[in-house]
PDBQT receptor file of N, H, CA, C and O in Angstrom, charges set to zero:
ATOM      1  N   UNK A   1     -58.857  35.559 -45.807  1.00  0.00    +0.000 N 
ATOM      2  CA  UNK A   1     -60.269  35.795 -45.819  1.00  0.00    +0.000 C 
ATOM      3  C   UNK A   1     -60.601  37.014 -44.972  1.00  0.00    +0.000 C 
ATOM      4  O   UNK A   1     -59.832  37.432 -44.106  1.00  0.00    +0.000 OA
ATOM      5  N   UNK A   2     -62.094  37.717 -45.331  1.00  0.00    +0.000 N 
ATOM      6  H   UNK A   2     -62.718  37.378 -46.034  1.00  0.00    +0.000 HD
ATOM      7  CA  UNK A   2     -62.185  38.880 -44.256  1.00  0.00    +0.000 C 
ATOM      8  C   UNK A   2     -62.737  38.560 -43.235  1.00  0.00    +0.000 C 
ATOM      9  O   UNK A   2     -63.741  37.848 -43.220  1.00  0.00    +0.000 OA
ATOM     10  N   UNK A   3     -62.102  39.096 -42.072  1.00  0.00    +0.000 N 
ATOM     11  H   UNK A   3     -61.287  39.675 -42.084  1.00  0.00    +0.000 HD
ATOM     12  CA  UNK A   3     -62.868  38.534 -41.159  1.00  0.00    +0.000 C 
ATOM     13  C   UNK A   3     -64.333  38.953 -40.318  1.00  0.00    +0.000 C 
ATOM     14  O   UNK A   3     -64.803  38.516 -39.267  1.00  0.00    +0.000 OA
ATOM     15  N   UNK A   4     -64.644  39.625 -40.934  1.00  0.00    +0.000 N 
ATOM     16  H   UNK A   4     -64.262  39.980 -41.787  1.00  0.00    +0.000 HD
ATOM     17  CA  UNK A   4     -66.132  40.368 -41.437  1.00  0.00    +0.000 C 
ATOM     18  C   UNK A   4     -67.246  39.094 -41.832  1.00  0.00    +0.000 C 
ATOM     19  O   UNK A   4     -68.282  38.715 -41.285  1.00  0.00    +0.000 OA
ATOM     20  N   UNK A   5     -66.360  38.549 -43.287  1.00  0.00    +0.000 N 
ATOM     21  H   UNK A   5     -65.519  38.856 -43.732  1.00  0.00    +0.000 HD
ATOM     22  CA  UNK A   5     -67.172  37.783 -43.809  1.00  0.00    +0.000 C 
ATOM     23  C   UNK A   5     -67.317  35.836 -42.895  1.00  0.00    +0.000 C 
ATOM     24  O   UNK A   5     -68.005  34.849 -43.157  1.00  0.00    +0.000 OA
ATOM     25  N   UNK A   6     -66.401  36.101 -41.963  1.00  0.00    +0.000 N 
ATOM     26  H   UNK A   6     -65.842  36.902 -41.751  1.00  0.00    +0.000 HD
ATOM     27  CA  UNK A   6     -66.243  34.412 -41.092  1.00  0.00    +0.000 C 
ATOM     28  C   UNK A   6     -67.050  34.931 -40.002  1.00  0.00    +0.000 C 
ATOM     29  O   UNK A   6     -67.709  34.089 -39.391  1.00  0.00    +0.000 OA
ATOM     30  N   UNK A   7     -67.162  36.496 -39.522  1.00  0.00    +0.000 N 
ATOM     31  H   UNK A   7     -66.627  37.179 -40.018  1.00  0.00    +0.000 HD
ATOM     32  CA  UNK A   7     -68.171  36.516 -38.135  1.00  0.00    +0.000 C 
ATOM     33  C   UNK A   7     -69.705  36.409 -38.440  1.00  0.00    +0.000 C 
ATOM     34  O   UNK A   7     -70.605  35.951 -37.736  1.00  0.00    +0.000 OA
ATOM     35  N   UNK A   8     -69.748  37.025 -39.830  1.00  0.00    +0.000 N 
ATOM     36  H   UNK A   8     -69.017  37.397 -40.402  1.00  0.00    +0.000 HD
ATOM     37  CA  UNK A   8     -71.037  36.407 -40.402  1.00  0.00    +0.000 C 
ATOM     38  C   UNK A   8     -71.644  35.305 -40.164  1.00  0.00    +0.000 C 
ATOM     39  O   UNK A   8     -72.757  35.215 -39.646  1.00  0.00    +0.000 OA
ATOM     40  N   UNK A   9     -70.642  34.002 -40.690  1.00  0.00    +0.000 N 
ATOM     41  H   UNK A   9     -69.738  34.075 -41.111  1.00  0.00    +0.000 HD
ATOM     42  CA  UNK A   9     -70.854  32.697 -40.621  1.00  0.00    +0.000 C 
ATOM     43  C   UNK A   9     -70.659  31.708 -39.476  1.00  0.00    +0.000 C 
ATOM     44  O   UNK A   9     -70.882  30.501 -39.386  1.00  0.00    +0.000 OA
ATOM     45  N   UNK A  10     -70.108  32.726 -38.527  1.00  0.00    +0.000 N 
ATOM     46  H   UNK A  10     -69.926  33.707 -38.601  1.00  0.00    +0.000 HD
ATOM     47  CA  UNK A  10     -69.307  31.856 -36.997  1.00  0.00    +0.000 C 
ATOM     48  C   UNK A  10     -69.519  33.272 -36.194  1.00  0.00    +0.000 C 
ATOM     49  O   UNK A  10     -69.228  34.448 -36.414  1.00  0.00    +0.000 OA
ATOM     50  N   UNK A  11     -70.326  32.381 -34.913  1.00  0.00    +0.000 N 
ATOM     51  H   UNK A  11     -70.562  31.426 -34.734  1.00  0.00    +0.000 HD
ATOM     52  CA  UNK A  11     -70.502  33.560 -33.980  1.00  0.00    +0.000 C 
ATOM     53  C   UNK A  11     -69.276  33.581 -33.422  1.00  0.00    +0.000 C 
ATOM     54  O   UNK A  11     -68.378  32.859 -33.856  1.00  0.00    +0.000 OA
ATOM     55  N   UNK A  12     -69.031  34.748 -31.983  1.00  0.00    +0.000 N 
ATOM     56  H   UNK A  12     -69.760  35.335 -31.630  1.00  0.00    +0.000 HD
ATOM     57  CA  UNK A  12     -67.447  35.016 -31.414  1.00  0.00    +0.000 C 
ATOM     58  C   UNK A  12     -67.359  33.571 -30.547  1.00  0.00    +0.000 C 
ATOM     59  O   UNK A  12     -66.472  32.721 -30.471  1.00  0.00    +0.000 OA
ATOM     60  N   UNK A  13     -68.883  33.708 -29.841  1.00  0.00    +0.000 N 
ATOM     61  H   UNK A  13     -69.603  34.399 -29.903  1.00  0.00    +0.000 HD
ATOM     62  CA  UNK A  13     -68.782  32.226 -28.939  1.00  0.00    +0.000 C 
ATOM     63  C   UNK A  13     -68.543  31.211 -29.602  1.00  0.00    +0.000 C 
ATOM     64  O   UNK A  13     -68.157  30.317 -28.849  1.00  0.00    +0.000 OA
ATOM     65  N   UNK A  14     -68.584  30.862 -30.775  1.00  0.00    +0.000 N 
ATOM     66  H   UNK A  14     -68.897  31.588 -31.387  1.00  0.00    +0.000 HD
ATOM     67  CA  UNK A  14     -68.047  29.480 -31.640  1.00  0.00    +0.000 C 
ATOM     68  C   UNK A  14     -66.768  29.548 -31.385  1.00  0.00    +0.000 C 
ATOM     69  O   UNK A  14     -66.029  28.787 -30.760  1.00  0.00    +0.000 OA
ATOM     70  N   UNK A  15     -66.586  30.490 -31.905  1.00  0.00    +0.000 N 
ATOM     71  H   UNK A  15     -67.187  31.108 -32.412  1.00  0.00    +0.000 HD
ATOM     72  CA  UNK A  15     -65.098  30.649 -32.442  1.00  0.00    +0.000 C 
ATOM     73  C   UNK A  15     -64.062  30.735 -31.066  1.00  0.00    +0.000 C 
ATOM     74  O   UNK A  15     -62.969  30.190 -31.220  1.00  0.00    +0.000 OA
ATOM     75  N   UNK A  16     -64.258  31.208 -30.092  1.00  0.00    +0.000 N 
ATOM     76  H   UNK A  16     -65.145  31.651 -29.968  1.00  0.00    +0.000 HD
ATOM     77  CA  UNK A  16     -63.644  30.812 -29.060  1.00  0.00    +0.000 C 
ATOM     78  C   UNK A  16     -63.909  29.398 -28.156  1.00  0.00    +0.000 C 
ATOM     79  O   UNK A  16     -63.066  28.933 -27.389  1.00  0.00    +0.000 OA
ATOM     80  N   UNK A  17     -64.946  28.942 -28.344  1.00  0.00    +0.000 N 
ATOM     81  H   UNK A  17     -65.631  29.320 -28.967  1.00  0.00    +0.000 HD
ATOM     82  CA  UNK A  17     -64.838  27.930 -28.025  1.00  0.00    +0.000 C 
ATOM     83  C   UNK A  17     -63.934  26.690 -28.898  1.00  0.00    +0.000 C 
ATOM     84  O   UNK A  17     -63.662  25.602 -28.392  1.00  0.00    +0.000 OA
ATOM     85  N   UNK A  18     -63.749  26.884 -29.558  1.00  0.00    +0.000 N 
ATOM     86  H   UNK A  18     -63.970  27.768 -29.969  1.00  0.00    +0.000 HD
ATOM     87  CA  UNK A  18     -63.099  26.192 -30.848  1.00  0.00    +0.000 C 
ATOM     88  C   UNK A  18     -61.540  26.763 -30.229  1.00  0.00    +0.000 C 
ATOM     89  O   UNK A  18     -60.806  25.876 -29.794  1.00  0.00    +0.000 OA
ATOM     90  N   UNK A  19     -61.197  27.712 -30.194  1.00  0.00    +0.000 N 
ATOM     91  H   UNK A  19     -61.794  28.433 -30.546  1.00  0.00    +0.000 HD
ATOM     92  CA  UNK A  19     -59.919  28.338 -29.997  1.00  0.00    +0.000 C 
ATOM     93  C   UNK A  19     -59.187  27.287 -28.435  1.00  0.00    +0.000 C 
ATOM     94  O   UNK A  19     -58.078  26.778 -28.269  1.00  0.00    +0.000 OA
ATOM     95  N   UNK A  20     -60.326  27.328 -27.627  1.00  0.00    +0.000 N 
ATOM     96  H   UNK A  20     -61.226  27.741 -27.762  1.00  0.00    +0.000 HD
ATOM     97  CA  UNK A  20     -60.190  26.918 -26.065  1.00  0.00    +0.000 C 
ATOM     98  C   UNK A  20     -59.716  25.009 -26.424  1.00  0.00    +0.000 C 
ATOM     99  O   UNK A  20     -58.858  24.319 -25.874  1.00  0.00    +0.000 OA
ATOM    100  N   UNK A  21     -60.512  24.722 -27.338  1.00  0.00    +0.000 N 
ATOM    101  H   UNK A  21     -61.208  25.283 -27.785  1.00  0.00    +0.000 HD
ATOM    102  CA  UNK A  21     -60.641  23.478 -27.485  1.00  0.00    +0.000 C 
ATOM    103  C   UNK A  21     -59.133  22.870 -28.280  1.00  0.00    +0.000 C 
ATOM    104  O   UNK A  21     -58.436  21.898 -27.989  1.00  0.00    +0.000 OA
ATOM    105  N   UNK A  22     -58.972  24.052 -29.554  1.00  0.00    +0.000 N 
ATOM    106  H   UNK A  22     -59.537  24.842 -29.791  1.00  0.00    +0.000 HD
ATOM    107  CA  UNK A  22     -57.354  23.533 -29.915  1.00  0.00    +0.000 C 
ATOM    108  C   UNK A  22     -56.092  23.903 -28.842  1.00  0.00    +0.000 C 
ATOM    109  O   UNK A  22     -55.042  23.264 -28.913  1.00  0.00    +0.000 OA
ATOM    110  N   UNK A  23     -56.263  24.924 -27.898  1.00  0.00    +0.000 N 
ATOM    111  H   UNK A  23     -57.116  25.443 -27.839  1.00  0.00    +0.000 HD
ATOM    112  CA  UNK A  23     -55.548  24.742 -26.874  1.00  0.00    +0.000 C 
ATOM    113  C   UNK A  23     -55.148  23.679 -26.246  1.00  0.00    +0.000 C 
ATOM    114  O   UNK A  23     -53.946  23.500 -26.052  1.00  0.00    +0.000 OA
ATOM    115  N   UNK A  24     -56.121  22.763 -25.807  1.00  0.00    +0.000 N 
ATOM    116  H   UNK A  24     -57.098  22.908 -25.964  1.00  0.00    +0.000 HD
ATOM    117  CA  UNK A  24     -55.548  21.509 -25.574  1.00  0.00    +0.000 C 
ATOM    118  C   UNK A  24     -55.500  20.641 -25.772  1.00  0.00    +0.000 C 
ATOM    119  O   UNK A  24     -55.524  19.619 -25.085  1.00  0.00    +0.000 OA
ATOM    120  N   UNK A  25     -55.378  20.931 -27.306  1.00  0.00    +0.000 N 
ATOM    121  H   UNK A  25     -55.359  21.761 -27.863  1.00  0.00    +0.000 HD
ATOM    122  CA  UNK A  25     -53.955  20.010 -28.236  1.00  0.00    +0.000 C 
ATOM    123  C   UNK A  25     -52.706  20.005 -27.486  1.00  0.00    +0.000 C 
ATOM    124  O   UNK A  25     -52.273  18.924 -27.086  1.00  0.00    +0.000 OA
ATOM    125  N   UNK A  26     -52.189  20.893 -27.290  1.00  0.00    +0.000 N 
ATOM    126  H   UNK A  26     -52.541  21.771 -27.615  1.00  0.00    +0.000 HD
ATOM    127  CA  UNK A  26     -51.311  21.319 -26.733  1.00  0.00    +0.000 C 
ATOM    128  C   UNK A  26     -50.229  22.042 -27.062  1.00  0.00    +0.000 C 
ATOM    129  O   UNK A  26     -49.762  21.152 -27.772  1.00  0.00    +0.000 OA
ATOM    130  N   UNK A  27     -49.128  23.232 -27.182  1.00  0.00    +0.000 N 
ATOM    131  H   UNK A  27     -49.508  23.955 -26.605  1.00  0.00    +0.000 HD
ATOM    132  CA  UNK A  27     -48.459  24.047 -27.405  1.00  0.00    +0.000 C 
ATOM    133  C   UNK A  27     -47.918  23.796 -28.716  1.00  0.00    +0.000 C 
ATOM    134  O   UNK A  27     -47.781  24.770 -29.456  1.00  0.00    +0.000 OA
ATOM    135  N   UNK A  28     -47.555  22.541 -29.167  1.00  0.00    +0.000 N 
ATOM    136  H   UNK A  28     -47.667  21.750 -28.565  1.00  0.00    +0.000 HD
ATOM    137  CA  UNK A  28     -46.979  22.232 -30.435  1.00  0.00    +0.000 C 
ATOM    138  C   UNK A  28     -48.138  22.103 -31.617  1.00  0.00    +0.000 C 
ATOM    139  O   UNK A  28     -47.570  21.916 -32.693  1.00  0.00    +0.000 OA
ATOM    140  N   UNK A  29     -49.421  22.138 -31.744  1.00  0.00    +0.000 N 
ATOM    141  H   UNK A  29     -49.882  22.290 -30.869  1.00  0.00    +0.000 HD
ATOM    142  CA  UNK A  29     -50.268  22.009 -32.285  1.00  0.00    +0.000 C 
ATOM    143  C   UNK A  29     -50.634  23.862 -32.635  1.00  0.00    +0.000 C 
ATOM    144  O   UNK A  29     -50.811  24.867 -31.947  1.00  0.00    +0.000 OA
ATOM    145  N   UNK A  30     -50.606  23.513 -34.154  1.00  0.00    +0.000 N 
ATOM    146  H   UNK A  30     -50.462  22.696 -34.713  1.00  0.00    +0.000 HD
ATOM    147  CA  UNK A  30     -50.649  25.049 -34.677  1.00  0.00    +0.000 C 
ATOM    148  C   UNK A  30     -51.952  25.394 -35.525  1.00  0.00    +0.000 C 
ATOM    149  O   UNK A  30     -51.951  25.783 -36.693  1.00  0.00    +0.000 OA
ATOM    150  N   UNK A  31     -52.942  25.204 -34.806  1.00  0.00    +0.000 N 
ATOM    151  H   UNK A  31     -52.943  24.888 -33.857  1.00  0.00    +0.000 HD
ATOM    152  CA  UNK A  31     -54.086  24.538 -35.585  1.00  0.00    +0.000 C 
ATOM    153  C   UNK A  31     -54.497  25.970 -35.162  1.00  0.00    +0.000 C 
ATOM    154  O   UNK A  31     -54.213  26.648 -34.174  1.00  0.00    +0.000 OA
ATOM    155  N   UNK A  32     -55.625  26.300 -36.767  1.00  0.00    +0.000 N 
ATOM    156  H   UNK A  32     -55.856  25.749 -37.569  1.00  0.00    +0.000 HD
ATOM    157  CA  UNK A  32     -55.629  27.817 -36.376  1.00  0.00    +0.000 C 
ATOM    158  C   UNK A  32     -57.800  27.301 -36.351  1.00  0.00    +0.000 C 
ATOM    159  O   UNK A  32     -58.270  26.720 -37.330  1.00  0.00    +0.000 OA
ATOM    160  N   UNK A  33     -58.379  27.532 -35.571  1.00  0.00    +0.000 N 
ATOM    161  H   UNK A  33     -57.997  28.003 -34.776  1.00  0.00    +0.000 HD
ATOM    162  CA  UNK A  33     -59.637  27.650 -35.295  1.00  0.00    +0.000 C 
ATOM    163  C   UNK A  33     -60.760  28.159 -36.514  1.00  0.00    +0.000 C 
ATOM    164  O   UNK A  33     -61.938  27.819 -36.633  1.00  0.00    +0.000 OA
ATOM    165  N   UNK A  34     -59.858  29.202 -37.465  1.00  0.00    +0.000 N 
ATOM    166  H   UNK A  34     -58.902  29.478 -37.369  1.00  0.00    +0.000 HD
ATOM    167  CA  UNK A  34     -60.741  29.607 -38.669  1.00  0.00    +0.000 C 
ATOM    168  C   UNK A  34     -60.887  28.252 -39.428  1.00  0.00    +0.000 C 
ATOM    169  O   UNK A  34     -61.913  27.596 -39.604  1.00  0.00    +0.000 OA
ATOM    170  N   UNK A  35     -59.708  28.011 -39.805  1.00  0.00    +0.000 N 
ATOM    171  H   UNK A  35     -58.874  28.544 -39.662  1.00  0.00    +0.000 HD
ATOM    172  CA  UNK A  35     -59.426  26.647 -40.968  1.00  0.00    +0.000 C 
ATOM    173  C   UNK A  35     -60.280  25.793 -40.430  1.00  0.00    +0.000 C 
ATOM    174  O   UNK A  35     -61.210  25.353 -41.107  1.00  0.00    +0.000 OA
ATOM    175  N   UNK A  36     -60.076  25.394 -39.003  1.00  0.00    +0.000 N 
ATOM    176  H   UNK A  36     -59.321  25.751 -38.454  1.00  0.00    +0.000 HD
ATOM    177  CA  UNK A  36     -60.585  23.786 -38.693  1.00  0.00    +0.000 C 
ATOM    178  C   UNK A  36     -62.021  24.161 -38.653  1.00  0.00    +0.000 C 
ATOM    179  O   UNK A  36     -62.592  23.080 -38.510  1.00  0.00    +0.000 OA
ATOM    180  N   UNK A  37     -62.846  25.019 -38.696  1.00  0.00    +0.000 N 
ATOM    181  H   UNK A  37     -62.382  25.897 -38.812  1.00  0.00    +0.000 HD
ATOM    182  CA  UNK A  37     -64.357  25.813 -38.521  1.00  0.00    +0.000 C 
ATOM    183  C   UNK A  37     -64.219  25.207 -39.982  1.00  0.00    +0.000 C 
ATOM    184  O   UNK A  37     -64.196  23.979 -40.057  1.00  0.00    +0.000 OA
ATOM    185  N   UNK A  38     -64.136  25.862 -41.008  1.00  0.00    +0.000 N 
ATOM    186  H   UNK A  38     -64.154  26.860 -40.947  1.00  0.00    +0.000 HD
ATOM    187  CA  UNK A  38     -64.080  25.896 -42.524  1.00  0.00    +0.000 C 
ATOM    188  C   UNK A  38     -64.301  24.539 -43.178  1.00  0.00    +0.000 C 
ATOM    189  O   UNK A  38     -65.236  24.122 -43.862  1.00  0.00    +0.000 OA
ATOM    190  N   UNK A  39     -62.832  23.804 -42.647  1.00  0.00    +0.000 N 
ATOM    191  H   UNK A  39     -62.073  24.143 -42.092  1.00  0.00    +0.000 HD
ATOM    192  CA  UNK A  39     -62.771  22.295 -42.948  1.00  0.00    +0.000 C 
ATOM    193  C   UNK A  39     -63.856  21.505 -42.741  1.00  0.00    +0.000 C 
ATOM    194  O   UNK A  39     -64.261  20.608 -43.481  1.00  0.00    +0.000 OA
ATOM    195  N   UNK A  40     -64.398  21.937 -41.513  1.00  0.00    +0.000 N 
ATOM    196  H   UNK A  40     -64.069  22.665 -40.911  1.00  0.00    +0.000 HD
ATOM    197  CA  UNK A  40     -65.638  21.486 -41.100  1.00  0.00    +0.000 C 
ATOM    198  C   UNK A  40     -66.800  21.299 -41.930  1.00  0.00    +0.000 C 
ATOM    199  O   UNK A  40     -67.418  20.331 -42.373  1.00  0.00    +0.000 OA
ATOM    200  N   UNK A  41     -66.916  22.942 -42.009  1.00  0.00    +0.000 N 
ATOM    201  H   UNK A  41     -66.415  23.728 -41.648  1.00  0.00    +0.000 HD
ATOM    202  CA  UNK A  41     -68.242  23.113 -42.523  1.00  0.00    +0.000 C 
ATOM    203  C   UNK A  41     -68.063  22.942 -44.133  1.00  0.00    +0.000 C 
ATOM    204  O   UNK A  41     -69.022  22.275 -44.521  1.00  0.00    +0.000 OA
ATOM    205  N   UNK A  42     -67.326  23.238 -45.076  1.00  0.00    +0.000 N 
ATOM    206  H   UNK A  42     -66.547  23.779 -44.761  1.00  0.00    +0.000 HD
ATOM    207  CA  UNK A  42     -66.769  22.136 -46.137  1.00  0.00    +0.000 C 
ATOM    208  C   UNK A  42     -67.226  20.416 -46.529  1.00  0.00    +0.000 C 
ATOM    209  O   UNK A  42     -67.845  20.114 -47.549  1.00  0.00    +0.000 OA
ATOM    210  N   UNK A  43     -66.794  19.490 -45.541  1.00  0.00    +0.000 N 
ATOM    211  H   UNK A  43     -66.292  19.735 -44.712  1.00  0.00    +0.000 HD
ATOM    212  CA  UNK A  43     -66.865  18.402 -45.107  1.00  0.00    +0.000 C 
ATOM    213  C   UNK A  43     -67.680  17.612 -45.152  1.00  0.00    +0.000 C 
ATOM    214  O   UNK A  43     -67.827  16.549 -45.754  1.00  0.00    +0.000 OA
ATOM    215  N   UNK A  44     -68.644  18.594 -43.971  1.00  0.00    +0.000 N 
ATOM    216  H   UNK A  44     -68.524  19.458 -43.482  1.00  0.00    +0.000 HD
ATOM    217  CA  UNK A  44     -70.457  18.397 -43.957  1.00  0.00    +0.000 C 
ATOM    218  C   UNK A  44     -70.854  18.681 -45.015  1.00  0.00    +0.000 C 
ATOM    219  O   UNK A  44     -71.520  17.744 -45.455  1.00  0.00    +0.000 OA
ATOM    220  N   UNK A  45     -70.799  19.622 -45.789  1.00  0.00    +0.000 N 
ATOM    221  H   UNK A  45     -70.258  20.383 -45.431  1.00  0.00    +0.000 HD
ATOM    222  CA  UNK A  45     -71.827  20.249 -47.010  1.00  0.00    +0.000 C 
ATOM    223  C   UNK A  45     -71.096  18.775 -47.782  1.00  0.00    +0.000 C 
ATOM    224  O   UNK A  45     -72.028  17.990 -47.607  1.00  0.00    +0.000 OA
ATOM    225  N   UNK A  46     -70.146  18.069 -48.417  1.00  0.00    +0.000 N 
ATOM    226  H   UNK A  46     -69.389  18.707 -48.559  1.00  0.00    +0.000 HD
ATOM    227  CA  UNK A  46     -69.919  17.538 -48.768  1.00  0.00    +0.000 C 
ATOM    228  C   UNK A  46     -70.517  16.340 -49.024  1.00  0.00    +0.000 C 
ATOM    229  O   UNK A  46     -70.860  15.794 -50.073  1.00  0.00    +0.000 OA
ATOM    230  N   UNK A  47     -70.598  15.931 -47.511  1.00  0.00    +0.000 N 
ATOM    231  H   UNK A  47     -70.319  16.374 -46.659  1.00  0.00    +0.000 HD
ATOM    232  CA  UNK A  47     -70.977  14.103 -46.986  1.00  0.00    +0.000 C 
ATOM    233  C   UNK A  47     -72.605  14.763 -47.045  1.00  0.00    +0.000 C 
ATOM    234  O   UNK A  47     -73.308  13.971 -46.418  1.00  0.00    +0.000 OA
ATOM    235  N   UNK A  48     -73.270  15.670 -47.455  1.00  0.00    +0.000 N 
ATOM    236  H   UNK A  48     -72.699  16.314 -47.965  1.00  0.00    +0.000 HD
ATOM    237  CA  UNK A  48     -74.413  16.058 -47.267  1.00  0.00    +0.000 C 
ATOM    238  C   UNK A  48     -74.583  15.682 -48.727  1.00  0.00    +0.000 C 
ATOM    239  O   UNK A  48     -74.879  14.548 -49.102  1.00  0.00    +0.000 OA
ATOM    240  N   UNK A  49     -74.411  16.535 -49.379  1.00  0.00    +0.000 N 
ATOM    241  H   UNK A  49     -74.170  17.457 -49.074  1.00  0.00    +0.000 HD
ATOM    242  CA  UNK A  49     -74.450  15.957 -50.971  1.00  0.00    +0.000 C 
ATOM    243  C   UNK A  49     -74.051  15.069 -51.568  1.00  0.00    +0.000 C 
ATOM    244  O   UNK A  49     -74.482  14.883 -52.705  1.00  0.00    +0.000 OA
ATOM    245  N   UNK A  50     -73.155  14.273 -51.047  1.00  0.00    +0.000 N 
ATOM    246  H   UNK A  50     -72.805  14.424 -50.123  1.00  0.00    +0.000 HD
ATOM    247  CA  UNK A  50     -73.259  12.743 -51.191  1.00  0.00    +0.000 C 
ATOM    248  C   UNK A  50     -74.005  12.212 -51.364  1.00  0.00    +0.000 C 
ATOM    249  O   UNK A  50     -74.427  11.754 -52.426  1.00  0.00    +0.000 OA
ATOM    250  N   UNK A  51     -74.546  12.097 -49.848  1.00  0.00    +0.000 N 
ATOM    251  H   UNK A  51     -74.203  12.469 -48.986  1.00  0.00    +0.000 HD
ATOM    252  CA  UNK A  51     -75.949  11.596 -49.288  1.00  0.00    +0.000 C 
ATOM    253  C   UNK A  51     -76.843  11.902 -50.097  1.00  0.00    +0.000 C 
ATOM    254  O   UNK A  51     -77.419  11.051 -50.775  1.00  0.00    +0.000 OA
ATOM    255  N   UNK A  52     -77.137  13.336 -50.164  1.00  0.00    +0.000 N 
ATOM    256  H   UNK A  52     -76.669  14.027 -49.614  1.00  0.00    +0.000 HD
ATOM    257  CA  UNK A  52     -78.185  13.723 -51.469  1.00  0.00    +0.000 C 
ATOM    258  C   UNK A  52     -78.318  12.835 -52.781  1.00  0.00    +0.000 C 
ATOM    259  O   UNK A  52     -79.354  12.295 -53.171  1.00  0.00    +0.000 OA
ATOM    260  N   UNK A  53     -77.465  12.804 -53.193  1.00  0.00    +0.000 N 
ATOM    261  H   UNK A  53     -76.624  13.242 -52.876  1.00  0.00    +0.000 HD
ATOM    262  CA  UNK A  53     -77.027  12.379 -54.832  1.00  0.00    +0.000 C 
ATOM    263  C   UNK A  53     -77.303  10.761 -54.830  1.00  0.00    +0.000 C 
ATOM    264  O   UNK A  53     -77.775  10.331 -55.883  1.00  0.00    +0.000 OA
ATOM    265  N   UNK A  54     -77.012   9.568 -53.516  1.00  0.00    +0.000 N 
ATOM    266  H   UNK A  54     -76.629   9.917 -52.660  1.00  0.00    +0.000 HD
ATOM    267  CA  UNK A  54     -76.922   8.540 -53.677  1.00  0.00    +0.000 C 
ATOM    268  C   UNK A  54     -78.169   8.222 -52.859  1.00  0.00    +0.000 C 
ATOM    269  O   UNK A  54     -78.012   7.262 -52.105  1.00  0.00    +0.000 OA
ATOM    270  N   UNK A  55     -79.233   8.733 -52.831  1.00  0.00    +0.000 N 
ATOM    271  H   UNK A  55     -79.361   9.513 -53.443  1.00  0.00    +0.000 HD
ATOM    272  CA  UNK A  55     -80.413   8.291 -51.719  1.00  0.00    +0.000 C 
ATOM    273  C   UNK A  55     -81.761   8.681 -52.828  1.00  0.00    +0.000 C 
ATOM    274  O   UNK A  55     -82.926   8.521 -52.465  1.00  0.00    +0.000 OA
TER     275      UNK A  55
């Protein structure tokens, strides 16, 4: 992805805070901060339209 188009959608302070936070996972944890942002916001829009559709 560009990363142009993720600072758009995720400020730097998100995104390092997110970075700080998979840190302590701890060294064996390869969790990259874009994806788990993404997965996220994916997820929500998801369980959002769920919700939408069955209410």
């Amino acid at each position: 992805m560009n990363n142009r188009f993720i600072e758009k959608i995720y400020t730097k302070k998100s995104i390092e805070r997110i970075k700080k936070k998979t840190t302590l996972l701890g060294s064996f944890s390869k969790v990259d901060p874009i994806d788990f942002m993404n997965t996220r916001l994916v997820v929500s829009l998801a369980i959002f339209f769920i919700t939408l559709l069955f209410s």
